[in-house]
C-alpha positions as CSV (number, residue, x, y, z in Angstrom):
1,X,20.1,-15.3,-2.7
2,X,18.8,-18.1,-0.7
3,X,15.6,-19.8,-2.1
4,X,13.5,-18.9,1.0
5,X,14.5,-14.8,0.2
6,X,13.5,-15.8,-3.6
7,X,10.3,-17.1,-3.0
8,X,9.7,-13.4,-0.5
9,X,11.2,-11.6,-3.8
10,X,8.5,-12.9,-6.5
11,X,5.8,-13.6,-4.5
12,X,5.1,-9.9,-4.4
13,X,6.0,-9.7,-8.2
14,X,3.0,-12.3,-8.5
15,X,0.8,-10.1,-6.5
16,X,1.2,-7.8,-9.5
17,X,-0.5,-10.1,-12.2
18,X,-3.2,-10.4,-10.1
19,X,-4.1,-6.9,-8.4
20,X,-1.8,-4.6,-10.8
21,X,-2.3,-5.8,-14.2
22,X,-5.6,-8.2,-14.5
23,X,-7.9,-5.8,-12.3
24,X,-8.5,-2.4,-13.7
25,X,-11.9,-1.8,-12.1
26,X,-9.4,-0.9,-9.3
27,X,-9.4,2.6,-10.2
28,X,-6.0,4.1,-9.2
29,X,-6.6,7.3,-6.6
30,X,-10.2,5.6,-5.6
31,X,-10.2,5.1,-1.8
32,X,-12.6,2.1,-1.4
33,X,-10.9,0.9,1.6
34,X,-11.5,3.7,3.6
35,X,-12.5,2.2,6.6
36,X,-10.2,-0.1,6.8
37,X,-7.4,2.5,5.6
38,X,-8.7,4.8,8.8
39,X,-8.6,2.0,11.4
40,X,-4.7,1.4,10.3
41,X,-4.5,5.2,10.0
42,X,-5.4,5.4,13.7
43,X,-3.2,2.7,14.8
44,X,0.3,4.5,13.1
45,X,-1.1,7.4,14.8
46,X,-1.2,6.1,18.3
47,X,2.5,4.0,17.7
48,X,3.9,7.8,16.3
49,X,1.9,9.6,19.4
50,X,3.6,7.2,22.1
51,X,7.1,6.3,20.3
52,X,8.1,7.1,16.9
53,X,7.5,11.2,17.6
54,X,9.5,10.8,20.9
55,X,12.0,9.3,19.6
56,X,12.4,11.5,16.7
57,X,12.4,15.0,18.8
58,X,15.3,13.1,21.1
59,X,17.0,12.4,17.7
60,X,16.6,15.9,16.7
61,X,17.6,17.6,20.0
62,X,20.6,15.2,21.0
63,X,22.3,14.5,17.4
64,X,24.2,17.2,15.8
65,X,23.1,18.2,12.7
66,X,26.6,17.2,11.0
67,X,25.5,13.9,12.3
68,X,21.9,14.0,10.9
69,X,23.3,15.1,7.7
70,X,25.1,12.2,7.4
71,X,23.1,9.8,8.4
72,X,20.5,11.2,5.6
73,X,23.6,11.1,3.3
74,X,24.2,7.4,4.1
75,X,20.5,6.1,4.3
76,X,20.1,8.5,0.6
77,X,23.2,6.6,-0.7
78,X,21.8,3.2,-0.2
79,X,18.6,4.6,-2.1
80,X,20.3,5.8,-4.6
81,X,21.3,2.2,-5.6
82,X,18.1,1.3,-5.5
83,X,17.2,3.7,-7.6
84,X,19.7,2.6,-10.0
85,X,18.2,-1.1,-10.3
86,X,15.0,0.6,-10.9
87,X,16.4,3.4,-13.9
88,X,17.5,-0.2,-15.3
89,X,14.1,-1.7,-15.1
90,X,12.2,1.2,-16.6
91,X,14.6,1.3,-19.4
92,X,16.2,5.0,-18.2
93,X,19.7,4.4,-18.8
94,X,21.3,7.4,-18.9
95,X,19.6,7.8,-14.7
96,X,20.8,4.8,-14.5
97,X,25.1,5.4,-15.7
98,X,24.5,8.8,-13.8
99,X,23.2,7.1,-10.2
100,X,25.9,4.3,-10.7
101,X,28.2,6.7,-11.0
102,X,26.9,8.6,-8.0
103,X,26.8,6.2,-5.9
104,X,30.5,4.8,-6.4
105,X,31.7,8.7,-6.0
106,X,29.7,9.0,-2.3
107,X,30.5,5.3,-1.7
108,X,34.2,5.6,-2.0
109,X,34.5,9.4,-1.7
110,X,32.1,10.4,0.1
111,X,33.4,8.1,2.8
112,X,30.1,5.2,2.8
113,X,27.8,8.0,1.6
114,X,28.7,10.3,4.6
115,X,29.2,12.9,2.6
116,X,27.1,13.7,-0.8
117,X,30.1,14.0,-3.0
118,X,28.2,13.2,-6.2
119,X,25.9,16.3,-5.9
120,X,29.0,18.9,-5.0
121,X,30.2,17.8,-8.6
122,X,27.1,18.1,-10.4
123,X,25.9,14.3,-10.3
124,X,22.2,14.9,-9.2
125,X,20.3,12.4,-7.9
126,X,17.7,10.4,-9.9
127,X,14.8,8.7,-7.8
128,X,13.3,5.4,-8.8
129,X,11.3,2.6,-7.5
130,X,9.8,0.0,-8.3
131,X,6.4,1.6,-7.3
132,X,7.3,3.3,-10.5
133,X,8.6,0.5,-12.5
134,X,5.8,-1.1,-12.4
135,X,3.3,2.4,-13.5
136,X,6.0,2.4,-16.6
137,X,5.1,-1.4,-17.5
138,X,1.6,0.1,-17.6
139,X,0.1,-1.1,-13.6
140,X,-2.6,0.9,-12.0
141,X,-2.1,2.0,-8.9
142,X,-5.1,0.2,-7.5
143,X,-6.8,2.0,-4.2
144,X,-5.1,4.3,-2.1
145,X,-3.9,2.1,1.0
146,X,-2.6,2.3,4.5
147,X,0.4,0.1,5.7
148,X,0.5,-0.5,9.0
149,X,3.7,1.4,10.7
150,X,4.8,2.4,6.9
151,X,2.0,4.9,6.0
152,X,1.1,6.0,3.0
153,X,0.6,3.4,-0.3
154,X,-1.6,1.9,-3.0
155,X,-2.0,-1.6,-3.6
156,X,1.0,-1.1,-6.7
157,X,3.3,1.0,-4.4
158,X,3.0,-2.1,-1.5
159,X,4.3,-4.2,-4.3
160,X,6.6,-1.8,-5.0
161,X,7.8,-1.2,-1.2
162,X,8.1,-5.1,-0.8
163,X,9.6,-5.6,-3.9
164,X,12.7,-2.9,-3.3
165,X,12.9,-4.1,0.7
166,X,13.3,-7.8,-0.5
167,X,15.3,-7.5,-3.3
168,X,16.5,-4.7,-4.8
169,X,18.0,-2.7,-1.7
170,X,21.1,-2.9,-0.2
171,X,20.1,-3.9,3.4
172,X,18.6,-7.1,1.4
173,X,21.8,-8.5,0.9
174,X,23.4,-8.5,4.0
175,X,23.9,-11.6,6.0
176,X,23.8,-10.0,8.8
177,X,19.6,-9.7,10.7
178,X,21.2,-6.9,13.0
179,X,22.8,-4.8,10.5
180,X,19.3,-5.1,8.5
181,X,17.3,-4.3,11.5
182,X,19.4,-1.3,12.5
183,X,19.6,0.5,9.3
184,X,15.7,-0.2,8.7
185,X,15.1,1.4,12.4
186,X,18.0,4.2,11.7
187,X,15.3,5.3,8.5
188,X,11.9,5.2,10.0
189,X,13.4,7.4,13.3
190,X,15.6,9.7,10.6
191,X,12.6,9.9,8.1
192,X,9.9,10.4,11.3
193,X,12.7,13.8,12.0
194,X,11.9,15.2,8.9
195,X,8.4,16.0,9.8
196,X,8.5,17.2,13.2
197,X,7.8,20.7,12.3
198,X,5.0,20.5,10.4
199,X,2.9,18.4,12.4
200,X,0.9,21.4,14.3
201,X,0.4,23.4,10.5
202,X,-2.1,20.1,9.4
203,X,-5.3,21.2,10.2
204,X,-8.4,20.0,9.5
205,X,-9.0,15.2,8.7
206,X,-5.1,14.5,8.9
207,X,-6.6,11.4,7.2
208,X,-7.9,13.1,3.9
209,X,-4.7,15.7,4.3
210,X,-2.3,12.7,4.3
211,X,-4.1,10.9,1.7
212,X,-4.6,14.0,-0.7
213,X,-0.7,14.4,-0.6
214,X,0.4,11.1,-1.1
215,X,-1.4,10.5,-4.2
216,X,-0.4,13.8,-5.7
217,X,3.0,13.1,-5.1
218,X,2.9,10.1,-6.1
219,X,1.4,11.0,-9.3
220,X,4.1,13.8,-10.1
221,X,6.4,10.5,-9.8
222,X,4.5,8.1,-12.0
223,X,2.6,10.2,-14.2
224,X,-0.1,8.1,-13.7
225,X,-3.9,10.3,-14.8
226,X,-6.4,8.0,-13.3
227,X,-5.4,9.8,-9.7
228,X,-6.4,12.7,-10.7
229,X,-3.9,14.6,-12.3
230,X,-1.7,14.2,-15.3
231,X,1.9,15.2,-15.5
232,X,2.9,12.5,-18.3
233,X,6.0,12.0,-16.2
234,X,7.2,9.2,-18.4
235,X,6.8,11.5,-21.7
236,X,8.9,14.3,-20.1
237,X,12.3,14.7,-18.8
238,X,13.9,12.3,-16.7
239,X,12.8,13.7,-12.8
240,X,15.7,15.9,-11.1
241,X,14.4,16.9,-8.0
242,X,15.7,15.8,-4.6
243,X,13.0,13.7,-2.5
């Protein structure tokens, strides 16, 4: 890793000392930067309106769904070895042996992760991020907050995105820009196609619907009670449900 990737790699981690850790008047789940958060809000909704929704129905109508599948099975494959750096951080080793060895099955078997090999023979998949890494070193989430073209995050989960983009994914590594920019593209447009459907059942402040959602889900991952709800996630089983 070059110095210049480094210095993009900890600087984030720095961020946490200052915002995660040393501020806890930052109440996790609070939305004090609301207006801001909206303005940003309506900015990913007009870039969605005019390109990312178009570009996902053309996905969805032209690709097969064979192709689609594996495409999710590829872009899951590089997340799962994310999620194994991440099992390693928060000191969940048995996730951790079962996604290494989940991710060499789909990676060798399963063709580049073209096909999900690991789940026909029982190895399910275990999420992690570092989002999550840091809520098990004991980091409020900080406010709810809205990253421009990404969506949904808190202050600790923009760490966390940062963090796994810039050093602990795949795509990272590569010397190639290209091959970086394309399988970053390849995920927004895929991920964008999973939601195509349920875009005319959200009635109501998309806003607050979005928010509400995000924080719930995010707290079923983290187990972190100052959002609002407490499912002790890091007390219980290891999580075993597919994202």
């Amino acid at each position: 890793m070059s110095i210049r990737k480094l210095n993009r790699f900890l600087f984030p981690c720095a961020l946490v000392g200052i915002i995660g850790f040393s501020n806890p008047a930052m109440a996790a789940g609070s939305d004090p930067l609301e207006s801001l958060n909206r303005k940003i809000f309506a900015f990913n909704e007009t870039i969605d309106r005019w390109l990312m929704r178009p570009v996902a129905d053309a996905y969805v109508e032209l690709a097969p769904s064979p192709i689609q599948r594996g495409i999710g099975n590829v872009l899951w494959n590089l997340a799962d070895a994310t999620s194994v750096l991440n099992s390693v951080l928060q000191g969940r080793m048995d996730d951790a042996s079962l996604g290494l060895a989940r991710f060499v099955v789909n990676t060798t078997a399963g063709v580049g992760g073209l096909f999900d090999v690991g789940t026909e023979i029982g190895l399910d998949r275990r999420y992690a991020d570092f989002g999550q890494s840091l809520a098990r070193w004991g980091a409020s989430s900080g406010p709810y907050l809205v990253l421009p073209v990404l969506g949904r995050s808190s202050v600790r989960d923009g760490i966390g995105v940062a963090v796994d983009a810039l050093g602990l994914s795949v795509p990272a590594h590569l010397s190639s820009t290209q091959a970086r920019s394309m399988i970053g593209g390849t995920a927004l447009v895929h991920t964008r196609s999973q939601y195509v459907d349920v875009d005319d059942l959200i009635t109501g402040d998309r806003y607050v619907f979005y928010r509400e959602a995000y924080l719930q889900r995010r707290t079923e991952l983290t187990g972190d009670p100052s959002n609002g709800w407490d499912f002790s996630y890091f007390e219980s089983d290891p999580l075993d449900d597919d994202l």
